[in-house]
C-alpha positions in Angstrom: -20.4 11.0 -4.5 -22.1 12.7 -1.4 -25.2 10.9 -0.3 -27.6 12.5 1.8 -28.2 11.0 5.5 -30.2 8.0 5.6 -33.7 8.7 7.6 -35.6 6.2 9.9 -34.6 4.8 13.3 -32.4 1.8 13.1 -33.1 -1.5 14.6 -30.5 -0.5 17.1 -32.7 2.6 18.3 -36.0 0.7 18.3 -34.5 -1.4 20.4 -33.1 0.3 23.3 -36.3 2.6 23.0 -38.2 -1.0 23.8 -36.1 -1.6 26.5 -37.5 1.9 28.1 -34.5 4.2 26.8 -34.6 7.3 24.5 -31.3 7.2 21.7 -31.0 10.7 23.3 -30.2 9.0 26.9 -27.8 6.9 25.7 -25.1 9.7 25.7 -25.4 11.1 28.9 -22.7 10.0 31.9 -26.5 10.2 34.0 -27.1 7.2 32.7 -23.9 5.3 33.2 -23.9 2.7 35.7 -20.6 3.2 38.0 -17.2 0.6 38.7 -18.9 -1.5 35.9 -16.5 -3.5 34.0 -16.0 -3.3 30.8 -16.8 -5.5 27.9 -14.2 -7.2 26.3 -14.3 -7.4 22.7 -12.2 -10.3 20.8 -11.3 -9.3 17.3 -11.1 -6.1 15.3 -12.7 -6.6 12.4 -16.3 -5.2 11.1 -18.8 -7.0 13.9 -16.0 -6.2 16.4 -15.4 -2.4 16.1 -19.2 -1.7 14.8 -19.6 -3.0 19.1 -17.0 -1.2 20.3 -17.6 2.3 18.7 -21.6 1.6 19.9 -20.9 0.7 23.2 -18.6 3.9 23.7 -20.6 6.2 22.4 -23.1 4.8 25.0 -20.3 5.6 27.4 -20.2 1.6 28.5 -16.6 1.0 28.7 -14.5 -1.8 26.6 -11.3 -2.9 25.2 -10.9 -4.8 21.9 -8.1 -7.2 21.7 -6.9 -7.7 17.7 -4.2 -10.2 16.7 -3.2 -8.2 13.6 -1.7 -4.8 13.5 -3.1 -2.0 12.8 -2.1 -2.1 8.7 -3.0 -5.1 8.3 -6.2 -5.1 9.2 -7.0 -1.8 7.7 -5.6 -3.1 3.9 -6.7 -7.0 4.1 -9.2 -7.4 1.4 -12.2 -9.1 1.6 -16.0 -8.0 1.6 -17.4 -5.0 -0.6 -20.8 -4.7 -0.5 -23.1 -3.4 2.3 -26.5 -3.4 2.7 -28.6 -0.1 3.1 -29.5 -1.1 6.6 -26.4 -1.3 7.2 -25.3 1.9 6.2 -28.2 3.6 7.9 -27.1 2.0 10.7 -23.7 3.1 10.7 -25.1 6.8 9.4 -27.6 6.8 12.4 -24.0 7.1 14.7 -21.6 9.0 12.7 -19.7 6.4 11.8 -20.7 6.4 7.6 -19.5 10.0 6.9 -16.6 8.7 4.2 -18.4 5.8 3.2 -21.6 8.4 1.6 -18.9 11.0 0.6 -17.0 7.9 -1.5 -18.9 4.6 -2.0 -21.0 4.0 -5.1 -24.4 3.0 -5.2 -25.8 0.3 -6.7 -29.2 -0.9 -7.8 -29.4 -3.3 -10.7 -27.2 -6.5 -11.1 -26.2 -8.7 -14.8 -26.8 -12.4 -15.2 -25.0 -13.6 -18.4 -26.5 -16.7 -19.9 -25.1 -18.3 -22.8 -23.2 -14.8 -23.7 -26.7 -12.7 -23.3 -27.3 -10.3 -20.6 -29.9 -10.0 -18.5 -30.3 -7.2 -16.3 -32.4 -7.5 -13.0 -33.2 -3.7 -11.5 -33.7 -4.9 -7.7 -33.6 -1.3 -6.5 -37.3 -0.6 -8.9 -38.8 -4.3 -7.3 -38.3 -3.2 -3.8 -38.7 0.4 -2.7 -35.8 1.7 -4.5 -33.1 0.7 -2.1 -30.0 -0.5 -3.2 -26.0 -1.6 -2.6 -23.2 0.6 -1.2 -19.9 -0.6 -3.0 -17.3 0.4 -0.5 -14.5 -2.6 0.3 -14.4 -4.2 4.0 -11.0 -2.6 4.7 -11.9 0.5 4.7 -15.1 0.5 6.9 -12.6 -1.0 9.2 -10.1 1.7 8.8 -13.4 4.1 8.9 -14.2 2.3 12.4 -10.8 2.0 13.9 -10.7 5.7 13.4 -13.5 6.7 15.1 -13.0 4.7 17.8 -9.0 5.8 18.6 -10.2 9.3 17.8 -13.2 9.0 20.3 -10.5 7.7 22.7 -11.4 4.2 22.6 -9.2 1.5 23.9 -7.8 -1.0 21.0 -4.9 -3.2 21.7 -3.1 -4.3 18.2 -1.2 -7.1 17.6 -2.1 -9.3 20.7 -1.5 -13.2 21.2 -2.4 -15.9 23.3 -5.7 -14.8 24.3 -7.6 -16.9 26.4 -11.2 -16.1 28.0 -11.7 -17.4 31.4 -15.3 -18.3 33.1 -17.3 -17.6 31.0 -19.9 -19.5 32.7 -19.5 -16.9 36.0 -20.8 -13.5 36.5 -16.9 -12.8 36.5 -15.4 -13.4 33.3 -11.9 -12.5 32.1 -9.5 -12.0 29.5 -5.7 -12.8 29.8 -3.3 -12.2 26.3 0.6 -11.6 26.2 0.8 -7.6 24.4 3.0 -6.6 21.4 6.0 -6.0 24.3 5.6 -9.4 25.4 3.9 -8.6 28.8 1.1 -11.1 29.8 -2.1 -9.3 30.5 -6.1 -9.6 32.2 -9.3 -7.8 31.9 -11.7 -8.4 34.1 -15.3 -8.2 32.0 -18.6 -8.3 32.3 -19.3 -9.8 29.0 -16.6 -11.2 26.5 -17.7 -10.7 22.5 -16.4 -13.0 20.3 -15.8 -11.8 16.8 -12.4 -13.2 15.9 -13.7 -15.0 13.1 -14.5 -19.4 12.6 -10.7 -20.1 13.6 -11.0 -17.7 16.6 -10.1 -18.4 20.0 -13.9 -17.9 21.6 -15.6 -19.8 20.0 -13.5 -22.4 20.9 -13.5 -21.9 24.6 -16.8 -22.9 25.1 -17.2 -26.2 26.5 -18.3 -29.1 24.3 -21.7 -29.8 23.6 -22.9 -26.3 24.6 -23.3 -25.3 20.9 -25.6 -26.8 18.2 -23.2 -26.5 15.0 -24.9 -26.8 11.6 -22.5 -27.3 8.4 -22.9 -27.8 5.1 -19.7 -28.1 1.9 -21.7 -26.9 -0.9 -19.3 -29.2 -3.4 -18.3 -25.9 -5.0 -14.6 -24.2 -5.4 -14.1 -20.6 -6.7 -10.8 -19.7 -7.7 -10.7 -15.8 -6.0 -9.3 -12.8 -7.9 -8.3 -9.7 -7.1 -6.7 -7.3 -9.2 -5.4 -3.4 -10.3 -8.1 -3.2 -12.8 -10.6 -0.7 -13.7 -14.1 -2.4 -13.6 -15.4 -3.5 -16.8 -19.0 -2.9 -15.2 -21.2 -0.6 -13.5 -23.2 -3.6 -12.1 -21.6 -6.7 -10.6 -21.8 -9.6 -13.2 -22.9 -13.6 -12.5 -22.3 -15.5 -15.5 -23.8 -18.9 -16.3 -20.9 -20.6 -18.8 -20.6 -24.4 -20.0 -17.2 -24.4 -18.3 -18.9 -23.2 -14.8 -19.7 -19.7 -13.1 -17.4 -16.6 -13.7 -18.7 -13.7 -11.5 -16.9 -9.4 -12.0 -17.7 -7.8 -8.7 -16.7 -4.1 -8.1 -14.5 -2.8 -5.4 -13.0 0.9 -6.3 -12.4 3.0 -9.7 -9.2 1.1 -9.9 -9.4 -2.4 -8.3 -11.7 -5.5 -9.3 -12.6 -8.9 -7.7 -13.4 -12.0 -10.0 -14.8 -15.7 -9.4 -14.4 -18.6 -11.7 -15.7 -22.1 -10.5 -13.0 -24.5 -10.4 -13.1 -28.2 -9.8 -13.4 -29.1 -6.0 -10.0 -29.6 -4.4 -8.0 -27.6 -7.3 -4.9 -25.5 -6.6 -3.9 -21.9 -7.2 -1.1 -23.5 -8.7 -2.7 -24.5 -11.6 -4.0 -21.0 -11.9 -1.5 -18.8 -13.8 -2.2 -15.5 -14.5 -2.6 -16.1 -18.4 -4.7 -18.8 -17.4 -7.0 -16.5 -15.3 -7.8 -13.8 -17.9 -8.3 -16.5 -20.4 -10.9 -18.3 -18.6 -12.4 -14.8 -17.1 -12.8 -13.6 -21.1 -14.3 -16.8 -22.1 -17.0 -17.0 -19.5 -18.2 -13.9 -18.9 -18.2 -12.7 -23.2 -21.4 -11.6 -24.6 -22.2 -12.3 -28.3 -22.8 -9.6 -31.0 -21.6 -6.6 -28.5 -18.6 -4.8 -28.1 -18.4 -5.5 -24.3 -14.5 -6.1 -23.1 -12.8 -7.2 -20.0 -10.6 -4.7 -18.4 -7.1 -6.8 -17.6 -4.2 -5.4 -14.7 -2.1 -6.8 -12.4 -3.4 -9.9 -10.2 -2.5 -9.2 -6.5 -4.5 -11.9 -4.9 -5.4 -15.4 -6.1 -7.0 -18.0 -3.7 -9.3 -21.1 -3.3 -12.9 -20.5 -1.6 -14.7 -23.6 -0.6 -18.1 -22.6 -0.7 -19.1 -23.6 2.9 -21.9 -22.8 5.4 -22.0 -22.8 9.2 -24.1 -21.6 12.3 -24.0 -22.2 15.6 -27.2 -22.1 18.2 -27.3 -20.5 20.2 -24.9 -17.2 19.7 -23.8 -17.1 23.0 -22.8 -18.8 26.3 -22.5 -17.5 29.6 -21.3 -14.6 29.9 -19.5 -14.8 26.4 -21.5 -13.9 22.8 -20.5 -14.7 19.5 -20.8 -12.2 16.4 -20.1 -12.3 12.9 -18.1 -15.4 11.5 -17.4 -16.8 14.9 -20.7 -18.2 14.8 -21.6 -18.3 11.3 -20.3 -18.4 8.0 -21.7 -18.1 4.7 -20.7 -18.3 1.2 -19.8 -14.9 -0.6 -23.3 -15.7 -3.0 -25.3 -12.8 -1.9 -22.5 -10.8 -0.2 -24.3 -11.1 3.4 -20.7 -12.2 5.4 -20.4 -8.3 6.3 -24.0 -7.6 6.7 -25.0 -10.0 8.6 -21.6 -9.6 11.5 -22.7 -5.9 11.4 -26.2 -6.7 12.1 -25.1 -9.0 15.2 -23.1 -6.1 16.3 -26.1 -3.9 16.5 -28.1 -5.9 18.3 -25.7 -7.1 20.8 -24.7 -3.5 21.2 -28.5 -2.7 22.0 -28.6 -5.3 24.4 -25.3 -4.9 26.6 -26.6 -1.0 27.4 -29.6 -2.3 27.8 -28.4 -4.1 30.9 -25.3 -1.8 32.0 -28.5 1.1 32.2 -30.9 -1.0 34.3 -29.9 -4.5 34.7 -32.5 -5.9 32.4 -31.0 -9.2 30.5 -34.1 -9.6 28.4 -32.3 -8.2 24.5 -29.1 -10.8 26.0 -31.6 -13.4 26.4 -33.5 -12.9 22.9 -29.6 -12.2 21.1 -29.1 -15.3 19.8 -32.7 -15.7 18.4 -32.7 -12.5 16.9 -29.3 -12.5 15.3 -30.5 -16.3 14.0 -33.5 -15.2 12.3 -31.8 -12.8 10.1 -28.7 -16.0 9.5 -30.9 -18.5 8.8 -33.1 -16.2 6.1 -29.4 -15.2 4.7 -28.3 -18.9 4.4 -31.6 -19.9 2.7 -31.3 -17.0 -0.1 -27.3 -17.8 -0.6 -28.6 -21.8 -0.8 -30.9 -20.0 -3.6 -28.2 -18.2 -5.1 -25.6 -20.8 -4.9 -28.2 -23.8 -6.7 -29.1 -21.0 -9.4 -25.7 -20.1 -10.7 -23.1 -22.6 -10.7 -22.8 -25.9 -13.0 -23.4 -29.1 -11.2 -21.5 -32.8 -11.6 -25.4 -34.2 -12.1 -26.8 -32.5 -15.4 -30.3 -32.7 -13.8 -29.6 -30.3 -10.8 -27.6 -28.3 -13.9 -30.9 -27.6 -15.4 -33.1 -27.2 -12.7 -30.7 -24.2 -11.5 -31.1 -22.6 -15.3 -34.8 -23.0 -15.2 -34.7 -21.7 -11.4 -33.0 -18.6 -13.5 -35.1 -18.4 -16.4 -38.1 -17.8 -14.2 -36.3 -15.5 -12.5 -35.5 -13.4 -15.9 -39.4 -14.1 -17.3 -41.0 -13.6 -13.5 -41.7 -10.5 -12.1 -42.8 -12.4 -8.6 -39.6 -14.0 -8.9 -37.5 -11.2 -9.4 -39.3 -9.4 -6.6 -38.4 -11.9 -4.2 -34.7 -11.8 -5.5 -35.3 -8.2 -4.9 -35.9 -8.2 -1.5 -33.6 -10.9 -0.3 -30.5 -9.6 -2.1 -30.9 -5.8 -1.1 -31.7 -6.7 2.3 -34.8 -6.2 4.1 
């Protein structure tokens, strides 16, 4: 359905209008210093090409370096909900035109206890803002577009990247190209958003980061499948057996959870097996409520696992999205929270290419963090509330942390804002 544009100035404008710019000024070649290098950009995924497309619109040259081709990364499943922020964001630059013409909105989500449904209407408890269901592969396609069609330079299926000093005003990029011919950029800044495996994160020297982890003892089992959704709101569902969660993707493709025990197999997951369990959990009593069944194209293990590392940067080189933190899918923040790093660091770096001031790359990493750490607490929140734990006392503390959740409007209004994003 077609959305009208999102009003208000993004966090984005506000700050490069703090750092003595107009948004206006940021499109004129006036502005633009000259023989800058340009910024080289690690990974082509959400956080990465949200930077890319901001920094060339601001006429700030870069290259983005992705290790994938081209259709893979623009049909890999993975996140599909985004935050209205986010999408004003986006909006604010012309780079959310299909997501408002096609994404559904969402305001109101289900928790299922003991087959009864509860319904929570977060939009109502805080301002009437809600969810944009629109899946992670295509606001990449959306982005890559934009930036090839803007003529923006993205090199596809690269390997053997390596940053070099990072810790000089001089850094550099080398990678071998999809012919097989080695290659160097010569940066200003290097952006690291190749994810927690990635290749920057990596390359900065040893004891430079402060790296906070935490294994949540949890497993979901990971569905995705050619089925209609049974739903119009995504679904958490409290069940003896563990959680079952029905999260919505298109008119014609579904994502599932089921809690499995830690350290368990998608081997012992057939598909029988899967619909079984997925019925069982998430069936409500005296209704004629049924789940939609299709074809399983994706099954995997997610262990529910949660990282940061302080600061966000080094040197010359910053780190964005899951490169420098991860969080479990509770809350669907992953996406949110790599294109809120994007913004800001995009804010920043034309901040200094304009006038040389580093202040927004100094205060990156403590802005970015704010936003993580308030993220990781609610998914903590989430992740406590929902599941079935080995010690039946936690077990009940998490159904009485829901129950006042159902009964408490102060409760649901801080679910409210937390889960729709502030």
């Amino acid at each position: 359905m077609k959305v009208d544009p999102l009003p208000s100035v993004s966090i984005f404008a506000q700050a490069v209008q703090r750092q003595g710019y107009a948004v206006s000024d940021l499109h004129t070649e006036s502005a633009v210093q000259t023989n800058q290098r340009p910024v080289g950009i690690v990974g082509a995924g959400p956080a990465g090409l949200t930077l890319a497309n901001l920094l060339h619109q601001a006429d700030i040259p870069c290259v983005v370096l992705e290790k994938g081709t081209r259709e893979y990364i623009e049909t890999r499943p993975r996140a599909g909900v985004i935050e209205h922020r986010a999408v004003r964001m986006l909006d604010d630059h012309g780079l959310a035109d299909r997501l408002l013409a096609e994404a559904d909105r969402h305001g109101a989500c289900e928790f299922r206890v003991n087959g009864e449904a509860h319904e929570v209407d977060y939009s109502s408890l805080y301002g009437g803002q809600t969810h944009y269901v629109y899946p992670q592969q295509e606001v990449v396609k959306d982005l890559v577009r934009h930036f090839l069609d803007a003529g923006g330079d993205l090199r596809f299926a690269v390997r053997d990247v390596r940053p070099h000093g990072i810790d000089t005003t001089e850094p550099a990029l080398t990678w071998v190209d999809a012919d097989g011919h080695e290659q160097r950029l010569d940066c200003s800044f290097i952006a690291g958003a190749d994810g927690f495996h990635g290749v920057t994160r990596q390359s900065i020297p040893a004891g430079a980061l402060q790296e906070y982890s935490h294994q949540h003892g949890i497993e979901w089992l990971s569905i995705l499948a050619e089925a209609p959704p049974s739903t119009h709101k995504v679904i958490y569902a409290l069940h003896p057996d563990g959680f079952a969660g029905h999260m919505l993707r298109s008119s014609t493709v579904s994502r599932y959870y089921l809690q499995v025990p830690v350290d368990d197999s998608v081997d012992n997951w057939p598909d029988e097996r899967v619909w079984s369990e997925l019925h069982k959990r998430l069936a409500l009593r005296d209704s004629d409520w049924r789940l939609t069944q299709g074809r399983i194209t994706e099954k995997r293990i997610l262990d529910m696992r949660s990282h940061v590392v302080e600061p966000m940067n080094h040197g010359r080189l910053y780190l964005l999205g899951d490169a420098a933190h991860i969080i479990t899918p509770v809350g669907a923040k992953g996406m949110n929270l790599a294109l809120h790093d994007a913004e800001v660091l995009a804010a920043a770096l034309i901040g200094y290419h304009r006038s040389g001031d580093d202040r927004g790359l100094r205060e990156y990493s403590d802005v970015c963090l704010r936003r993580v750490w308030r993220a990781q607490e609610f998914s903590q929140w989430m992740v406590f509330m929902i599941h079935r734990s080995p010690e039946p006392f936690l077990s009940r503390l998490g159904e009485a942390r829901l129950q006042h959740l159902i009964g408490s409007r102060s409760s649901a209004g801080y679910f409210a804002q937390n889960y729709v994003g502030p």
